[in-house]
C-alpha positions as CSV (number, residue, x, y, z in Angstrom):
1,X,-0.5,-16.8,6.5
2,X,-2.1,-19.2,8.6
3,X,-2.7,-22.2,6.5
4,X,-6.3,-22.5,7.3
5,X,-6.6,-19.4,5.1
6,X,-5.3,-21.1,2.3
7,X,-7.2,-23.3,-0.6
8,X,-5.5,-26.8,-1.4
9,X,-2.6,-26.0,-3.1
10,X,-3.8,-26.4,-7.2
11,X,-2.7,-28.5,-9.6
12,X,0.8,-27.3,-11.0
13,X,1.1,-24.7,-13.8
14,X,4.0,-24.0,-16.2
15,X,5.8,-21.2,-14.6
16,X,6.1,-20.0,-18.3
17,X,2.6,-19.6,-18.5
18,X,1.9,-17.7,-15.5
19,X,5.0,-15.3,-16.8
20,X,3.2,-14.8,-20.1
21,X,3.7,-11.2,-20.7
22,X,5.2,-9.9,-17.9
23,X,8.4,-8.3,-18.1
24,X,11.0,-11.2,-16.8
25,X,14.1,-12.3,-17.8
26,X,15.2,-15.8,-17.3
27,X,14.2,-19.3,-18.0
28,X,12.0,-20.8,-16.5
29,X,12.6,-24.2,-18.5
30,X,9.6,-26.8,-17.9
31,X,9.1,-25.7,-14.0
32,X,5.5,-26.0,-12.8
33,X,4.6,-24.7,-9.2
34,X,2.0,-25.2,-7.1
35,X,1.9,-21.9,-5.0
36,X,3.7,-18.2,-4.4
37,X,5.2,-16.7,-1.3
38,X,7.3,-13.6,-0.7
39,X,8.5,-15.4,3.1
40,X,11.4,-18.3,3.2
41,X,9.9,-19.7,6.1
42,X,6.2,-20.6,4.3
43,X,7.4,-22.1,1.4
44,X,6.6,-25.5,0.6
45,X,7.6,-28.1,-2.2
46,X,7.1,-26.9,-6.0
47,X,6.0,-23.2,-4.8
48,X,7.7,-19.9,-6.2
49,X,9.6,-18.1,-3.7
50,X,9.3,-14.0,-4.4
51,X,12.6,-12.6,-3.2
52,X,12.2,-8.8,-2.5
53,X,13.6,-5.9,-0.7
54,X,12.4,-5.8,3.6
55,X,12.3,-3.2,5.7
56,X,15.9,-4.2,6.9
57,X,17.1,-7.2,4.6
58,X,16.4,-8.6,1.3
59,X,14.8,-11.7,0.9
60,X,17.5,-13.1,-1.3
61,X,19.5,-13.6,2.1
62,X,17.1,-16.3,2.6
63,X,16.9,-18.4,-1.5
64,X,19.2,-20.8,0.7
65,X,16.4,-21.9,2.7
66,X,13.9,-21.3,0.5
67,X,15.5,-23.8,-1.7
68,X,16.0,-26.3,0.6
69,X,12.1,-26.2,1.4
70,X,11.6,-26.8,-1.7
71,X,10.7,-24.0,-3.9
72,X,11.1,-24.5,-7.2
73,X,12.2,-21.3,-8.8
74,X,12.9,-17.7,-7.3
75,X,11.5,-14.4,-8.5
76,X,13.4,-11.0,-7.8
77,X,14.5,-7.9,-9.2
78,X,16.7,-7.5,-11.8
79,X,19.2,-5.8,-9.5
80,X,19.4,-8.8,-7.4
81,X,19.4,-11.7,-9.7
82,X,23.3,-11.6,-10.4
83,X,24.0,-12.7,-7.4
84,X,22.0,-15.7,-7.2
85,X,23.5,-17.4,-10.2
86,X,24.7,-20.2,-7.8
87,X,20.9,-21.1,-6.5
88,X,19.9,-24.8,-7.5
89,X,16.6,-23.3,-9.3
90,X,15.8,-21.2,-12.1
91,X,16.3,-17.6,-11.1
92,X,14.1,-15.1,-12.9
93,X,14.6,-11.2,-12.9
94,X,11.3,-9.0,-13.0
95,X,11.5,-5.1,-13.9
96,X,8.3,-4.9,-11.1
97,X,8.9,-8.1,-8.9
98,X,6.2,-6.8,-7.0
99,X,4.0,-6.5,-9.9
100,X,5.2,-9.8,-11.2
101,X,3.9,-11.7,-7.9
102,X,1.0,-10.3,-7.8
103,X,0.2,-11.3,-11.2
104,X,1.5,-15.0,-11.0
105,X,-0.1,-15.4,-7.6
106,X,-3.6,-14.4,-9.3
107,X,-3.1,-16.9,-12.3
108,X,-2.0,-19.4,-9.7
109,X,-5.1,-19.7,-7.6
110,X,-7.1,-19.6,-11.0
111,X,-7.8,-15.8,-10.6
112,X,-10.4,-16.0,-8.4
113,X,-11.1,-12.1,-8.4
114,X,-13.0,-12.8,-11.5
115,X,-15.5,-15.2,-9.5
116,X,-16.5,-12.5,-7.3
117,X,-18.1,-9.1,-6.6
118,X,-14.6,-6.8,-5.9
119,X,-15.5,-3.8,-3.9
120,X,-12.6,-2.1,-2.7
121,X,-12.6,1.6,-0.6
122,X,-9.4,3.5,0.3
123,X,-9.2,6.7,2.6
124,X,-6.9,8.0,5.2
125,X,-10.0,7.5,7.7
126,X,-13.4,5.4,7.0
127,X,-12.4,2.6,4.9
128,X,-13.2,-0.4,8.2
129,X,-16.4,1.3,8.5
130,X,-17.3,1.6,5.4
131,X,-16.5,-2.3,4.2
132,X,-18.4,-3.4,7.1
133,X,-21.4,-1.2,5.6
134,X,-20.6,-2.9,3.1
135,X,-20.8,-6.3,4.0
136,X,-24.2,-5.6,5.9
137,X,-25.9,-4.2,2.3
138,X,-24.8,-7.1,0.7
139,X,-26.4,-10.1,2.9
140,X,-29.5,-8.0,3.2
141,X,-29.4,-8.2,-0.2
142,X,-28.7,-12.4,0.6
143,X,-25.0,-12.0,-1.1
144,X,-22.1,-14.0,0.7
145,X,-19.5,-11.5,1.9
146,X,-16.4,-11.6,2.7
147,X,-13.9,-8.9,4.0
148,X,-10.3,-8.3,4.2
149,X,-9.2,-5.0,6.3
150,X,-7.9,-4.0,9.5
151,X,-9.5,-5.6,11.9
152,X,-8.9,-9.3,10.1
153,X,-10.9,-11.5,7.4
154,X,-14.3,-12.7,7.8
155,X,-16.8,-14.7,5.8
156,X,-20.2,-13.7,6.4
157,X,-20.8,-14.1,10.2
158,X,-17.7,-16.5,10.6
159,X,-14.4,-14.8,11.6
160,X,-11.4,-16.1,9.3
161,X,-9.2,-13.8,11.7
162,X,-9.0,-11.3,14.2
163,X,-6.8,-8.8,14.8
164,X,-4.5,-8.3,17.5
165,X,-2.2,-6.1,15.4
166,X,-2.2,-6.8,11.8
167,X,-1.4,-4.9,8.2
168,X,-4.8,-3.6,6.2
169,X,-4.0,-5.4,2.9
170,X,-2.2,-8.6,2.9
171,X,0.7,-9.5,0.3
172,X,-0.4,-10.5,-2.6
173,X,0.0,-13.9,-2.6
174,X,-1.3,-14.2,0.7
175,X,-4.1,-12.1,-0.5
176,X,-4.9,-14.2,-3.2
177,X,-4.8,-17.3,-1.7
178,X,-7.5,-15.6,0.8
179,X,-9.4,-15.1,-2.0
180,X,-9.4,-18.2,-3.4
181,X,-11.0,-19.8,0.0
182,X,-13.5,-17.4,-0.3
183,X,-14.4,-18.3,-3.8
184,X,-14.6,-21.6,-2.6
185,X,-16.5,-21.3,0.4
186,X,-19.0,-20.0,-1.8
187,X,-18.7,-16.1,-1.5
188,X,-20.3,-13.9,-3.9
189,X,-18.3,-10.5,-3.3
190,X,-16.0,-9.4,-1.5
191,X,-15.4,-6.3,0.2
192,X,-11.7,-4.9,0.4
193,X,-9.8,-2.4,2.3
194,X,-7.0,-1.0,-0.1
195,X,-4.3,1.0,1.9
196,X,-1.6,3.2,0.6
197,X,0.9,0.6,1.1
198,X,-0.9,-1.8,-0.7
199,X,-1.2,0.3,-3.3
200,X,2.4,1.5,-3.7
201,X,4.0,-2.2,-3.0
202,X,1.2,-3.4,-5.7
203,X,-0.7,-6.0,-3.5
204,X,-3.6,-5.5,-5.4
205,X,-2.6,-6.1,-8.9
206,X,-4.0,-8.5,-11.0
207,X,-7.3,-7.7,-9.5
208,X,-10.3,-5.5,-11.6
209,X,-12.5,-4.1,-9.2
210,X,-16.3,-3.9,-9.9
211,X,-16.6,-0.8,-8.1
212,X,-13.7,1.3,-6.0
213,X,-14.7,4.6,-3.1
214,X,-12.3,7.1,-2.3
215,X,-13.4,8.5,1.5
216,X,-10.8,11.4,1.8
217,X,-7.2,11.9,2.0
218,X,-5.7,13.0,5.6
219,X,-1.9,13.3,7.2
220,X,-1.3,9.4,7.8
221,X,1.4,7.0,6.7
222,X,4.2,9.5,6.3
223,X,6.9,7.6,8.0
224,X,6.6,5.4,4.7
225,X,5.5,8.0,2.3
226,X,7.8,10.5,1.2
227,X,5.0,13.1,1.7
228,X,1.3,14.2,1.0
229,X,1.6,14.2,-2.3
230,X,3.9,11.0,-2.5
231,X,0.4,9.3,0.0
232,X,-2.1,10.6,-2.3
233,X,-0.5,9.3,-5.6
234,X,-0.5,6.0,-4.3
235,X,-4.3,6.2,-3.1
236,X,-5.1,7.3,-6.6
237,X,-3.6,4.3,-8.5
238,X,-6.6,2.8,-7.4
239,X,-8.7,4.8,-10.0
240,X,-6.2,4.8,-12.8
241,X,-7.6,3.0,-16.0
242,X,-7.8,-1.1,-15.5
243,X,-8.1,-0.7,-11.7
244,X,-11.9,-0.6,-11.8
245,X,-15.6,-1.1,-14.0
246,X,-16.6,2.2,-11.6
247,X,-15.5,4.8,-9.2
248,X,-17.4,6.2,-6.2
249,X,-15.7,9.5,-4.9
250,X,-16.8,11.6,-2.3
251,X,-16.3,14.8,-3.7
252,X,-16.1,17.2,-0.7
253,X,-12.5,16.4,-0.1
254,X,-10.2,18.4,-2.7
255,X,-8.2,15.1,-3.6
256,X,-11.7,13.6,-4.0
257,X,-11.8,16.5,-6.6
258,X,-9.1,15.5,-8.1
259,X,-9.3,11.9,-8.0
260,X,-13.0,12.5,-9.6
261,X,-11.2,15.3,-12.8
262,X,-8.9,12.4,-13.4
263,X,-11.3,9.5,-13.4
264,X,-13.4,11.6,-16.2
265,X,-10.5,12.6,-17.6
266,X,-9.4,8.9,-18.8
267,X,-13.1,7.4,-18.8
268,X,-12.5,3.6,-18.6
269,X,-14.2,3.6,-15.7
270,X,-18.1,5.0,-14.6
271,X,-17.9,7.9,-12.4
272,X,-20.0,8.1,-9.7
273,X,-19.6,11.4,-7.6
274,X,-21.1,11.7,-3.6
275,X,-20.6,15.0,-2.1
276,X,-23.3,17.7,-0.3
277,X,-23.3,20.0,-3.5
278,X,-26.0,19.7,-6.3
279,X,-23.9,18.7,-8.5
280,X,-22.8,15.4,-6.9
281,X,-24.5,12.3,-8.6
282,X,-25.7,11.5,-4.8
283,X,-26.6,14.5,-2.6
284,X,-25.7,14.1,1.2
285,X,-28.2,16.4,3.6
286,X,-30.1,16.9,6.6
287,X,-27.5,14.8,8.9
288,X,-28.8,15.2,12.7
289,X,-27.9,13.1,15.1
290,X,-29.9,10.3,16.7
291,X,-29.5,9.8,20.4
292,X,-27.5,8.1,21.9
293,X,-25.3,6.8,19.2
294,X,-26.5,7.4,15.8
295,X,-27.6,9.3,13.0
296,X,-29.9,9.9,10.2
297,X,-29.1,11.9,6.7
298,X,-31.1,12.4,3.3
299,X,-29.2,11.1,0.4
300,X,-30.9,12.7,-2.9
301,X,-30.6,10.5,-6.2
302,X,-32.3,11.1,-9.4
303,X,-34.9,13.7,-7.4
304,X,-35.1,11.0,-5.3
305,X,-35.2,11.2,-1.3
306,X,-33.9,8.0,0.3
307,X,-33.2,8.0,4.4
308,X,-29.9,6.8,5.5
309,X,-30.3,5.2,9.3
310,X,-26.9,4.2,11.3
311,X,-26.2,3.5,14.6
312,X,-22.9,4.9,14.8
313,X,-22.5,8.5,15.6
314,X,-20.9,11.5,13.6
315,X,-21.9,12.8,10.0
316,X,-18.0,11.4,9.4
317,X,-19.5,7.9,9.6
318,X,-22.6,9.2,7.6
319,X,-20.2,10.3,4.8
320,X,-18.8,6.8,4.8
321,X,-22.6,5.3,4.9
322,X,-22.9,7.6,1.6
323,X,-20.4,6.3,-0.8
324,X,-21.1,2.8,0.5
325,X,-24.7,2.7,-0.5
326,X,-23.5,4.6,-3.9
327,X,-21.0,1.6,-4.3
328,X,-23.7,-1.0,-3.6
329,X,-26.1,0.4,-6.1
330,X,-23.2,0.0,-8.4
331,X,-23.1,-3.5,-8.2
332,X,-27.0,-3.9,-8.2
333,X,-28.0,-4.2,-4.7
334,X,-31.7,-3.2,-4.4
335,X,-32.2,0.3,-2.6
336,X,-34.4,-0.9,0.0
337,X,-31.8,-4.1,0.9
338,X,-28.8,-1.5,1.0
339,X,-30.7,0.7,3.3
340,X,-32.1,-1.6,6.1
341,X,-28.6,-3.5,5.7
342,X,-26.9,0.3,6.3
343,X,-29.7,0.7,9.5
344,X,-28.4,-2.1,11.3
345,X,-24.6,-2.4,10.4
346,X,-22.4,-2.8,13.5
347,X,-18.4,-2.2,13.8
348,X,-16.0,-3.4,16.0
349,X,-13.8,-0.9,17.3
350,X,-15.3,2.0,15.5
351,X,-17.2,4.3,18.1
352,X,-18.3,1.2,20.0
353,X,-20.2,1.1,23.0
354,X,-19.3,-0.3,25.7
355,X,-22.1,-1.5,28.0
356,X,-20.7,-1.1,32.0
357,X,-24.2,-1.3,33.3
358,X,-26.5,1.4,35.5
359,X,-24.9,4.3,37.1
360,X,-21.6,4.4,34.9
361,X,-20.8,6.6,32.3
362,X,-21.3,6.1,28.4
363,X,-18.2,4.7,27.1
364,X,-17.1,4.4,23.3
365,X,-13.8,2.7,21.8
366,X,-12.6,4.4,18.6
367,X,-9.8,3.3,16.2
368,X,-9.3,7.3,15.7
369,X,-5.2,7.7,15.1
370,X,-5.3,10.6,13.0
371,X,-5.8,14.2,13.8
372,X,-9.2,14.4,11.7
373,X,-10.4,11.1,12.9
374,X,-9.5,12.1,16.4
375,X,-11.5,15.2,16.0
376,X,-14.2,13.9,14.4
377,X,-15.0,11.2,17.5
378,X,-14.8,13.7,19.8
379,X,-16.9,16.4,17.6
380,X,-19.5,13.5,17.4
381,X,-19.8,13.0,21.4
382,X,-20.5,16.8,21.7
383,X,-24.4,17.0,23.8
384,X,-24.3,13.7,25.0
385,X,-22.4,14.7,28.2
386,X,-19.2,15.7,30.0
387,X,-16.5,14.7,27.1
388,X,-13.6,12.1,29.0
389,X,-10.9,11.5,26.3
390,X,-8.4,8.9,26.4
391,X,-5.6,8.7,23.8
392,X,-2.3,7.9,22.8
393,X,0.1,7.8,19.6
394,X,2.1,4.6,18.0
395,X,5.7,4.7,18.2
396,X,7.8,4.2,14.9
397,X,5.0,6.1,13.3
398,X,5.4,9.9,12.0
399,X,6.1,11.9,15.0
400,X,4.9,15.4,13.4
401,X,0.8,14.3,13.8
402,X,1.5,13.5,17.6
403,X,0.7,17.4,19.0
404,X,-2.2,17.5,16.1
405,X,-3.8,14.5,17.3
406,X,-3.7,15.9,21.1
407,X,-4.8,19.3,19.9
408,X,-7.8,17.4,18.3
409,X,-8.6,15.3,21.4
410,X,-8.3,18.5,23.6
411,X,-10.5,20.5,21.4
412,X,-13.7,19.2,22.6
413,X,-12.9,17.3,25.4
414,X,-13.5,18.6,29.0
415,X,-11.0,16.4,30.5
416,X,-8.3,14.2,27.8
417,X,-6.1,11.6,29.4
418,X,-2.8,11.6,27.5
419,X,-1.0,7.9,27.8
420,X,0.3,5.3,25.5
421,X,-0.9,3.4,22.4
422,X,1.7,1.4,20.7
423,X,4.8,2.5,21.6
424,X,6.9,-0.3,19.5
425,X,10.7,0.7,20.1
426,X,9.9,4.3,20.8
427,X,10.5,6.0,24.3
428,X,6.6,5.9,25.3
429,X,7.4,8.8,27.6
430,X,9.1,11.2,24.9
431,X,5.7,10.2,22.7
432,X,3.0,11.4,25.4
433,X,4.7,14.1,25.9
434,X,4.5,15.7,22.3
435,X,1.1,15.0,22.3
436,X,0.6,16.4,25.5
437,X,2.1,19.6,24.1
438,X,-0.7,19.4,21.7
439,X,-3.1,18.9,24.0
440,X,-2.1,21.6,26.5
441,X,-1.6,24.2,23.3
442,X,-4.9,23.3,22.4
443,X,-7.4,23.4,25.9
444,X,-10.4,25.5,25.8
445,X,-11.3,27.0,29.1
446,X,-12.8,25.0,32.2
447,X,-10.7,22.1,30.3
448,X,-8.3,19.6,31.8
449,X,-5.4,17.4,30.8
450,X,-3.4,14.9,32.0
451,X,-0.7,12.4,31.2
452,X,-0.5,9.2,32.8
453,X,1.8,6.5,31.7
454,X,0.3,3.1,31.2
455,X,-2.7,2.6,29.1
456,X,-4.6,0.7,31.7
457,X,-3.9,3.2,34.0
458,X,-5.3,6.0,31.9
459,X,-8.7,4.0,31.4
460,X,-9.2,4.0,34.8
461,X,-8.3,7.3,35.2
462,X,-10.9,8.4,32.6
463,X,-13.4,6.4,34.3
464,X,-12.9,7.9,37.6
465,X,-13.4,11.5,36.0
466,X,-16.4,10.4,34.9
467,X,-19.7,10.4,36.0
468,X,-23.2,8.9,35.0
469,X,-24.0,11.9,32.9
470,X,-20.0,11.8,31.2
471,X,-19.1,10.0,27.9
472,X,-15.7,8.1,27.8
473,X,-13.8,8.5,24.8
474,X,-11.1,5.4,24.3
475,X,-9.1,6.1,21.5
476,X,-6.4,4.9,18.8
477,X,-6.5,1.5,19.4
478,X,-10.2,0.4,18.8
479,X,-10.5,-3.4,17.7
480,X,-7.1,-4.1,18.1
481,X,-6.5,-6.8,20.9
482,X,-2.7,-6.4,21.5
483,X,-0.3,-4.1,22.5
484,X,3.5,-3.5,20.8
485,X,5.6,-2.7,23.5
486,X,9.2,-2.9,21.7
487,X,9.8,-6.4,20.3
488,X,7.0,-7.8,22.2
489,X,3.1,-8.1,21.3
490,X,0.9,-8.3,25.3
491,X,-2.6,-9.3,25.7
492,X,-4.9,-5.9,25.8
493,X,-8.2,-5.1,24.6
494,X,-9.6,-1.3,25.6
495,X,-13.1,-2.8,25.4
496,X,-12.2,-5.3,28.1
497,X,-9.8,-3.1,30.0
498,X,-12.6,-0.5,30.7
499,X,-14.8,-3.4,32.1
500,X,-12.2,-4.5,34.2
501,X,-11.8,-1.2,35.4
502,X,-15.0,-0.2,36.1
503,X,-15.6,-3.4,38.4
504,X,-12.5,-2.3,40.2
505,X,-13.9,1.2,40.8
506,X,-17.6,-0.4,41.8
507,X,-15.6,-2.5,44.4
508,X,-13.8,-0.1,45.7
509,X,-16.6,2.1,46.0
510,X,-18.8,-0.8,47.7
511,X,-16.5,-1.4,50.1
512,X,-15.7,2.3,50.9
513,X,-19.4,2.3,51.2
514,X,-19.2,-0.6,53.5
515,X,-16.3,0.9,55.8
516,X,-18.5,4.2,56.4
517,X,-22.2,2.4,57.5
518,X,-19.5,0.2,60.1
């Protein structure tokens, strides 16, 4: 992590201490340390050095230079720690490493969870929206915020990062030292997206939430999770007892359901349930939308009415305004200050317009890279126009969602543009062309598709299809400012690249213009 997202390293603690009662084997003997990482090249002197299993090597490979940075102990699995009897520091075997870190990290940095507001929202789709709904509730309420997702960390109005690719939840350590400068930039809460991954590789342990949302549960992630059930169990370990003071669940979604049953069930935390039926603690009704990108809803509590205003489009975003204004109230943000916070709440990269000036078409960038998401932002355009959609899949990602996520674009677009996302070390061609399959399955009648390799390409494709009276879909890549192309991350921002594009196609049609009156 970049070392301006770091406190001072604090004063040093007995290892032994920050071990006390987790399951490790070892001696520490009278080490103290001054910091936690799981990566060999960011230690420093006196820190602990996490050695765990990668994606393709095991950080024991690297103790060697760990050591020779200057960390004073390693923590690994008990599996490894055999064979680093010969390291010049303590070695200590954990039965969770993972767990372990997390834990120790927290202690280190003087658990600075417990100084702040902990919101934290998981969801196949809506959890970036619904923290930055978050966020805006909270300083209209005058709280501090800070936020830790996908499209980077920010403090209130000051960005911490941005993202040009980057994982939801960071590493524990990493995540705790963020929260730490937080705490000491003098934040009051902080809002927290919580992926699957997170969950399952425990990056949020040794943190009690003050209030948790589930959104809904969606085919994502499967190229790390075993399956659907496999992704759902690790979403709802953010609900199991010790996790959180209360749960807000969106109870429309059958894993909301079931994430609600088992959240009464073990009651050590308050339910809170959000859904459309009367039974739901907060009733969702009367969405319509509000042109030409927004909405407004009634959310029933207690008998009473309360109007939800966003500018963002789509009852899907609604939903997400929903459980965050249940998960304010739940940490004691006034009604009114949620509300007009909610009313003016902006997001980057989710359904956001892109101004190209008189005479060009609406345009909108969208994060969407899942089938439902996909079909959502579409679904949501539906009356403002002809329906241009531009969208691609990631490479190295599950292959099986790639023909959904073109059926979904097609659906309710009159003309989809099939090109490339991220390809990473994928074959970009072989991925357009089982979405296109989708896509092609899936076109209503008077419809069009079309593949077109390069992303930049495709935009101004779109744009050309488009007139003033068309919306411009960009999806999949939303805030994102880079590109993967195999081993290599390039300069691209679809926000910027339809600008670009649209001055090309002005100047070309100015001088064709030109040409003609000569």
């Amino acid at each position: 992590m970049d070392s301006t997202l770091r406190p001072p390293d604090p004063p040093p603690a007995l290892l032994a201490a920050l071990l006390e009662g987790l399951d490790v084997a070892g001696d520490p003997a009278s080490v103290a340390i001054t910091g936690v990482t799981l990566d060999s090249r960011a230690v420093r002197p006196g820190w602990l050095y996490v050695a765990l299993p990668g994606t393709s090597t095991h950080g024991a490979a690297f103790v060697p230079q760990a050591v020779a940075a200057g960390a004073a102990a390693v923590l690994t699995d008990a599996a490894t720690a055999p064979s680093l009897t010969d390291a010049a520091v303590p070695v200590l075997a954990a039965a969770d490493a993972r767990h372990a870190a997390a834990v120790v990290a927290a202690r280190c940095f003087g658990e600075p969870a417990r100084d702040l507001t902990m919101l934290g929202v998981t969801g196949t789709n809506g959890k970036t929206t619904t923290v930055a709904l978050l966020q805006a509730g909270l300083q209209a309420a005058g709280r501090l915020t800070g936020t830790i997702g996908t499209i980077g960390f920010r403090l209130g109005d000051e960005e911490l990062r941005s993202a040009r690719t980057t994982v939801t939840t960071p590493e524990s350590p990493d995540l705790q030292a963020l929260l730490a400068v937080m705490r000491d930039r003098g934040a009051d809460a902080v809002a927290l997206e919580v992926s699957s991954h997170a969950l399952a590789l425990a990056r949020v342990d040794g943190i009690e939430f003050d209030v948790v949302g589930f959104l809904n549960l969606g085919r994502d992630h499967l190229d790390f999770h075993a399956d659907l059930d496999d992704y759902f169990e690790a979403k709802a370990r953010l609900f199991e007892p010790g996790r959180s003071t209360a749960a807000v669940v969106w109870t429309d979604d059958p894993k909301g359901r079931e994430i609600a049953g088992r959240v009464a069930d073990h009651g050590a935390s308050r339910l809170i349930t959000v859904g459309t039926s009367a039974d739901a603690r907060y009733v969702l009704t009367g969405y319509e939308p509000v042109a030409p990108l927004g909405g407004r809803a009634t959310l029933l509590r207690d008998g009473e009415a309360l109007e939800l205003e966003l500018t963002l489009p789509g009852e899907y975003n609604m939903i997400d305004a929903a459980v965050a204004f249940a998960m304010l109230e739940a940490v004691g943000v006034p009604a009114g200050e949620a509300l007009a916070g909610l009313r003016t709440a902006q997001v980057p990269g989710r359904m956001q317009r892109v101004d190209l000036g008189p005479g060009a078409p609406l345009v909108v960038v969208d994060f969407a890279h899942t089938p439902q998401a996909v079909g959502a932002a579409v679904a949501s355009l539906a009356g403002l126009g002809r329906v241009v959609t531009v969208l691609g899949c990631g490479g190295d990602r599950d292959p099986d969602k790639r023909p959904e996520m073109g059926a979904a674009a097609a659906r309710g677009s009159d003309l989809t543009v099939i090109t490339d996302d991220n390809p990473r070390t994928e074959d970009p061609a072989r991925i357009r062309a089982q979405t296109l399959a989708g896509a092609e399955a899936a076109l209503r009648p008077g419809a069009e598709v079309v593949e077109v390799a390069g992303r930049r390409a495709a935009i101004e494709t779109a744009l050309r299809g488009a007139g003033p009276d068309s919306v411009v879909a960009i999806l999949g890549k939303g805030h994102e400012r880079g590109q993967i192309l195999a081993d290599r991350i390039v300069d691209f921002d679809d926000v910027e690249e339809a600008t670009l594009a649209w001055r090309r196609l002005s100047e070309e049609g100015a001088s064709h213009a030109a040409a003609q009156h000569l």
